[in-house]
Backbone as JSON Lines, residues from 0, in Angstrom:
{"i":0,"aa":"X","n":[69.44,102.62,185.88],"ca":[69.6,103.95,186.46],"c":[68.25,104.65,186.46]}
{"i":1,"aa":"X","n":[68.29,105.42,187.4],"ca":[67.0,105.75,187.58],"c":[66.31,107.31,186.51]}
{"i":2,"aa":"X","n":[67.5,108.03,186.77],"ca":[67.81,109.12,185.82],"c":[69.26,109.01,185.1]}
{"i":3,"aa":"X","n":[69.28,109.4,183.99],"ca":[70.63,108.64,183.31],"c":[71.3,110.35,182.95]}
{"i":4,"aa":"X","n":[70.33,111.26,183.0],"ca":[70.52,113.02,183.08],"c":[69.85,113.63,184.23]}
{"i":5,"aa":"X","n":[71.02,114.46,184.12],"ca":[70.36,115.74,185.22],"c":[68.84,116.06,184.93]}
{"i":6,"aa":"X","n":[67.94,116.32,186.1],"ca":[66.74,116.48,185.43],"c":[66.28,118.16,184.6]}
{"i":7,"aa":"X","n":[67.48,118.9,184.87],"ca":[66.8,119.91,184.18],"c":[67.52,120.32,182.88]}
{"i":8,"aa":"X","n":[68.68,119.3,182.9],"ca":[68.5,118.85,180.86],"c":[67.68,118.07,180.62]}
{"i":9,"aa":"X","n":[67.11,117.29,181.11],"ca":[65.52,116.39,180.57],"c":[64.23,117.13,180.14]}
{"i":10,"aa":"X","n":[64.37,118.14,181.16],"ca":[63.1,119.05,180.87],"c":[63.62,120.43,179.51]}
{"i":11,"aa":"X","n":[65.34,120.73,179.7],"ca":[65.31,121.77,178.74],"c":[65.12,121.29,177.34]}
{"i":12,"aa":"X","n":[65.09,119.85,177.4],"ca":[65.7,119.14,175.92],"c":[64.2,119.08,175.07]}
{"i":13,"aa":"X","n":[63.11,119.27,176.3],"ca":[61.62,118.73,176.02],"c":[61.22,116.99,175.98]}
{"i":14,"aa":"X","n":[62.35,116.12,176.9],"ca":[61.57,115.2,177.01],"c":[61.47,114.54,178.34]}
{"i":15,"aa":"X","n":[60.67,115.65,179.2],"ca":[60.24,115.45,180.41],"c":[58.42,115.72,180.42]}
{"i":16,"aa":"X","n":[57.94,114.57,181.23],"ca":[56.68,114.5,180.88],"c":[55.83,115.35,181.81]}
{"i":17,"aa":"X","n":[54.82,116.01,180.86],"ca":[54.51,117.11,181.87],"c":[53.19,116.31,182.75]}
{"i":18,"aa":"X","n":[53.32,116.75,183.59],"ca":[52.42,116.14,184.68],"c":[52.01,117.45,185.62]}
{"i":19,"aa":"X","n":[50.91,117.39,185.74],"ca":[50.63,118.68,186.94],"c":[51.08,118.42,188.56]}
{"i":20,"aa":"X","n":[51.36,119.54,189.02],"ca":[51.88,119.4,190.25],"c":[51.56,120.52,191.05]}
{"i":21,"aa":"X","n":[51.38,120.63,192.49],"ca":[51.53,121.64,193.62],"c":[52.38,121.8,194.25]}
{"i":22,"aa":"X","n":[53.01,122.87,194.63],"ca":[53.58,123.63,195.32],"c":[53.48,124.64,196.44]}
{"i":23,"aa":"X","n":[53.88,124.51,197.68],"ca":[53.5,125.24,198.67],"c":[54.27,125.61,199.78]}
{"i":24,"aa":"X","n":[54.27,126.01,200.3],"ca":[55.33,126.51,201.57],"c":[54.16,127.28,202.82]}
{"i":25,"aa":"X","n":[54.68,127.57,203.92],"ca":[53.92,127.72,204.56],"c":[54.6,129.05,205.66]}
{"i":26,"aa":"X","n":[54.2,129.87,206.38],"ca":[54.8,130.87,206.97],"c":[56.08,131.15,207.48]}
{"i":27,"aa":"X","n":[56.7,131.25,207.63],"ca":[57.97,131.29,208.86],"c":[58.65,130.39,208.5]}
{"i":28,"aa":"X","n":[58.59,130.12,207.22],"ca":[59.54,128.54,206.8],"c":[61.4,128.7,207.46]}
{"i":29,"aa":"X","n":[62.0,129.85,207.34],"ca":[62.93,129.93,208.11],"c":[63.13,129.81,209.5]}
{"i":30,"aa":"X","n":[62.11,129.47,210.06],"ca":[62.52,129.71,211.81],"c":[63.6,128.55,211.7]}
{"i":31,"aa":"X","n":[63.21,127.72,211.3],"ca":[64.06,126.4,212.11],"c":[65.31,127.02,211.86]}
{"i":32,"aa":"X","n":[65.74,127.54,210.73],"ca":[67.35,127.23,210.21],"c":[67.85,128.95,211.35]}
{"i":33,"aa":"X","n":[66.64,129.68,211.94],"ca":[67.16,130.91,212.77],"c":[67.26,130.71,214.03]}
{"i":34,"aa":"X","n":[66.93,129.76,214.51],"ca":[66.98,129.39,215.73],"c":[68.06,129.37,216.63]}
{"i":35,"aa":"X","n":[69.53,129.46,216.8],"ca":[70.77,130.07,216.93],"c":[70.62,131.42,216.63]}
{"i":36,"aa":"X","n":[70.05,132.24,215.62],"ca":[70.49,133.39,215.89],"c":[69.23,133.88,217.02]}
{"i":37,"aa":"X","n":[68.56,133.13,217.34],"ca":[67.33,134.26,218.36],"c":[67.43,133.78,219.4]}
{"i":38,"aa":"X","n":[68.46,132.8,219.98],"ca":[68.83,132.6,220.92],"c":[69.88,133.38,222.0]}
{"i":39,"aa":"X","n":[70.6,134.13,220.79],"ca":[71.61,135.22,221.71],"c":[71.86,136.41,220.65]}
{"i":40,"aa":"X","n":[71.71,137.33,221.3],"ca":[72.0,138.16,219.97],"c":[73.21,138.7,220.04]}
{"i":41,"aa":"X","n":[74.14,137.53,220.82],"ca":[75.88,137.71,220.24],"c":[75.5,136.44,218.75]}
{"i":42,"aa":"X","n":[74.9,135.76,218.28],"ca":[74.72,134.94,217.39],"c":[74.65,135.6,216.5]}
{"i":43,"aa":"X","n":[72.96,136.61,216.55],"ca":[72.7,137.36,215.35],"c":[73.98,138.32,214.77]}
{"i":44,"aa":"X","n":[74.9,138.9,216.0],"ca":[75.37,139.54,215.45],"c":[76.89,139.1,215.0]}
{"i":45,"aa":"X","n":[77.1,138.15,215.02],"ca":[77.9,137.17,214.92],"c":[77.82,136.79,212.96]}
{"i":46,"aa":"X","n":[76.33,136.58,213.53],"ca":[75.62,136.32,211.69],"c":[76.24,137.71,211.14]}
{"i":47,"aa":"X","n":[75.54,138.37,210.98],"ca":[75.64,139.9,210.6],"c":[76.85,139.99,210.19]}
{"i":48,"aa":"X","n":[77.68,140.02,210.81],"ca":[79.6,139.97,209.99],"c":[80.06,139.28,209.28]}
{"i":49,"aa":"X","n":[79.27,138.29,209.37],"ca":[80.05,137.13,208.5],"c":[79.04,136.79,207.27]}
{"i":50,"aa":"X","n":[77.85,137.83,207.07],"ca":[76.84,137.98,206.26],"c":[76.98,137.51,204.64]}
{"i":51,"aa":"X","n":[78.34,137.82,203.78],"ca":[78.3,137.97,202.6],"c":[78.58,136.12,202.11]}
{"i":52,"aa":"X","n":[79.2,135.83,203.0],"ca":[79.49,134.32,202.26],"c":[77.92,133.0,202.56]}
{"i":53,"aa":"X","n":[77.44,133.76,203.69],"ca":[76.24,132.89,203.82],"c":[75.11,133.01,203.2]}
{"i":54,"aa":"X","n":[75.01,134.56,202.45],"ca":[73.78,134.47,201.56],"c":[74.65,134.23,200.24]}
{"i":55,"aa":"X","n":[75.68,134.43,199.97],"ca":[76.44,133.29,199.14],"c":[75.37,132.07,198.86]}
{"i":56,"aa":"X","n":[75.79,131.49,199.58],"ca":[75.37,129.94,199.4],"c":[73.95,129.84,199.87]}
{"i":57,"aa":"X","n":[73.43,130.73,200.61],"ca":[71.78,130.79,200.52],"c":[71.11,130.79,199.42]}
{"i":58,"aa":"X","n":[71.31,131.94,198.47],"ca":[71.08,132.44,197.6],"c":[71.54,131.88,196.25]}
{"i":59,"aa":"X","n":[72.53,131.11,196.25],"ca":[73.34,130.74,195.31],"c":[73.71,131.46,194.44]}
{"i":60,"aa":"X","n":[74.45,132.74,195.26],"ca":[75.01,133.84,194.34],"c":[76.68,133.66,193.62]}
{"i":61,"aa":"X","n":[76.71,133.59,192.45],"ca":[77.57,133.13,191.21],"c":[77.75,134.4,190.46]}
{"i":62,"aa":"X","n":[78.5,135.47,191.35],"ca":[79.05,136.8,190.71],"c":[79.88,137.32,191.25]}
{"i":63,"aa":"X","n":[81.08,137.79,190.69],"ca":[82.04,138.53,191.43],"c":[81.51,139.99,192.26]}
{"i":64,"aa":"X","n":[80.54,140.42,191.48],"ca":[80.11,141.63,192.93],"c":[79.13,140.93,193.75]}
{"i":65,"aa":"X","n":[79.66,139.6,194.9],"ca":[78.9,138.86,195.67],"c":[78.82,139.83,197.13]}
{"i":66,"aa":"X","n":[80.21,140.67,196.66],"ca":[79.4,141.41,198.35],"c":[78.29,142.21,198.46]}
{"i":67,"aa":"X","n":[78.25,143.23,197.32],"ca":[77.63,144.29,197.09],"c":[76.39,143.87,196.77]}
{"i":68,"aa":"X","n":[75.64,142.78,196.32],"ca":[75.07,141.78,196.16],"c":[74.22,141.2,197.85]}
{"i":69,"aa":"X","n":[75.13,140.72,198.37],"ca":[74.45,140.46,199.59],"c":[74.23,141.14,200.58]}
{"i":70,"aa":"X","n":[75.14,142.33,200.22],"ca":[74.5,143.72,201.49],"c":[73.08,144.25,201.03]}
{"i":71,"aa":"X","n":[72.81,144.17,199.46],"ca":[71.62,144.64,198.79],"c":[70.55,143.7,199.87]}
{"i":72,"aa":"X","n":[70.6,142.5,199.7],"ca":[70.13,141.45,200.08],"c":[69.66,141.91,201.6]}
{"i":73,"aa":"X","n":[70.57,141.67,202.51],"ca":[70.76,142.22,204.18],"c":[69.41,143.71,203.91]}
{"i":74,"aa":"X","n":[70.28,144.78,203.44],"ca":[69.45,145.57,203.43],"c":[67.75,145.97,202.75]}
{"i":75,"aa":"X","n":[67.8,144.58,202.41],"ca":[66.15,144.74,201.61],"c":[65.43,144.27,203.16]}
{"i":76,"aa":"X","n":[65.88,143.21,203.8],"ca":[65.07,142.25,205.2],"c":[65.37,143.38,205.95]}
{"i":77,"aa":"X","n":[66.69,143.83,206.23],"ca":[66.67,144.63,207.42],"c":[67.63,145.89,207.37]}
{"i":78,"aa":"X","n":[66.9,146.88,206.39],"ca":[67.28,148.03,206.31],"c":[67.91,148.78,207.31]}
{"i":79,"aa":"X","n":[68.73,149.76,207.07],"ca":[69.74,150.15,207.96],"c":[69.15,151.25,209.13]}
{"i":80,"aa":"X","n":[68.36,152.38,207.99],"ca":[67.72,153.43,208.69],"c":[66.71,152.92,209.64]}
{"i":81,"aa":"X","n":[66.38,151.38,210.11],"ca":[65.38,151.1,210.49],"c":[65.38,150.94,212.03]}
{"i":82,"aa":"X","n":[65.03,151.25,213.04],"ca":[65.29,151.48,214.53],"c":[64.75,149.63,215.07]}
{"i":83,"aa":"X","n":[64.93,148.7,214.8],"ca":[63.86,147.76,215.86],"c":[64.62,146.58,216.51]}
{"i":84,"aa":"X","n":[64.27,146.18,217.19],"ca":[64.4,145.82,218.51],"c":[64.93,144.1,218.14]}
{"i":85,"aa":"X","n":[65.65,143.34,218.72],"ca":[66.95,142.34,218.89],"c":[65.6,141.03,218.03]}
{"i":86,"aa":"X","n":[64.18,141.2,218.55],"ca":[63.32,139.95,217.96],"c":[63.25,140.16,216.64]}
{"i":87,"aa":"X","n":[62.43,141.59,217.1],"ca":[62.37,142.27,215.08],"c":[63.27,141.51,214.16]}
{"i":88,"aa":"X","n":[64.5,142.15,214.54],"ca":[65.85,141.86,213.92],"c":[65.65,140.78,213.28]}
{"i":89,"aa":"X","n":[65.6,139.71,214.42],"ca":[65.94,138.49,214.39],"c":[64.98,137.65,213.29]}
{"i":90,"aa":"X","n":[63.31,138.2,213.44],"ca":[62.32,137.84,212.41],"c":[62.85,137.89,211.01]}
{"i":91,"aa":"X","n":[63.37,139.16,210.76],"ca":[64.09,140.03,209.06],"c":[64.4,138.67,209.24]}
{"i":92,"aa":"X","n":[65.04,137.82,209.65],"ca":[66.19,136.55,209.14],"c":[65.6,135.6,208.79]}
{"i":93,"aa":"X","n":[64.51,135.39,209.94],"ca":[63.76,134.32,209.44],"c":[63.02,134.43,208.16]}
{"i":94,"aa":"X","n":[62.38,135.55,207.69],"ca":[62.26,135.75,205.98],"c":[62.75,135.57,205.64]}
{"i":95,"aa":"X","n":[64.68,136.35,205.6],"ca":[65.41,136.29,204.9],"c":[66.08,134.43,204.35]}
{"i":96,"aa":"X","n":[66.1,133.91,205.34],"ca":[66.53,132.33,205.52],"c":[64.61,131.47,204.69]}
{"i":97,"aa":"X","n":[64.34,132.32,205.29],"ca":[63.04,130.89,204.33],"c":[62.75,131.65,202.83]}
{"i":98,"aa":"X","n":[62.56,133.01,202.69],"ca":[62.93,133.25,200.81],"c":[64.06,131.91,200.27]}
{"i":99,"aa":"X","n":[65.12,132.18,201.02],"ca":[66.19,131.88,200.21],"c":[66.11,130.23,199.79]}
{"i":100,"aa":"X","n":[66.02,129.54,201.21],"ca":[65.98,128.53,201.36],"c":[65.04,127.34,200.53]}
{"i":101,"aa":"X","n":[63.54,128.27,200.97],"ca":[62.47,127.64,200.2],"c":[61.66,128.36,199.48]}
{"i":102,"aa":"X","n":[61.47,129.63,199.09],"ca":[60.51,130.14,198.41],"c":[61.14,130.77,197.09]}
{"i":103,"aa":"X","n":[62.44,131.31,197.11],"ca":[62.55,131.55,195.99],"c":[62.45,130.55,194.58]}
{"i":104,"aa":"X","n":[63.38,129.28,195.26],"ca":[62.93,128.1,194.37],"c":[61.93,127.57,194.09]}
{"i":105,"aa":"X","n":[60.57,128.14,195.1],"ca":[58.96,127.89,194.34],"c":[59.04,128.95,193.48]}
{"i":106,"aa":"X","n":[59.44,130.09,193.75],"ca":[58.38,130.83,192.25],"c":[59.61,130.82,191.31]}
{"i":107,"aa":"X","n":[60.75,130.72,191.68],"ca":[61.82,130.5,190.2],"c":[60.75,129.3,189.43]}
């Protein structure tokens, strides 16, 4: 077997070997996974309603206040009071989708 444990009981236990490593990500890491929503913005807004269960599992949110939670979320990328235009919009996501996706798990 190649790993006989999960690897992050190997590392909590202290017998995972430390080795140096890099890490990196690169701009706009979400476009790919937004690409449906900036295609129609019956999509985006399609997204938008059905918002709380997908940063759910974006986010890997594991709390009973998961809604209140992912509107926080919604409203940090794309605040409410904010006037801009269907691309704008659509950009907020692509942050919002590449934080979640790939950057939060670099700096966690």
């Amino acid at each position: 077997t190649f790993l006989g444990e999960h690897p992050l009981k190997i590392v909590s236990d202290g017998r995972a070997h430390r080795v140096p490593y890099l890490i990196g990500h690169t701009t706009h890491e979400g476009l790919y996974s937004t690409v449906p929503l900036m295609q129609d913005s019956k999509n985006l807004d399609k997204f938008e309603s059905e918002i709380v269960p997908a940063l759910k599992t974006i986010f890997a949110i594991e709390n009973p206040n998961v809604a209140e939670i992912a509107k926080k979320i919604q409203k940090f990328y794309v605040p409410d009071e904010t006037n801009i235009n269907f691309a704008e919009r659509a950009m907020q996501y692509v942050h919002l989708f590449g934080d979640g996706f790939f950057n939060f798990d670099i700096h966690e």
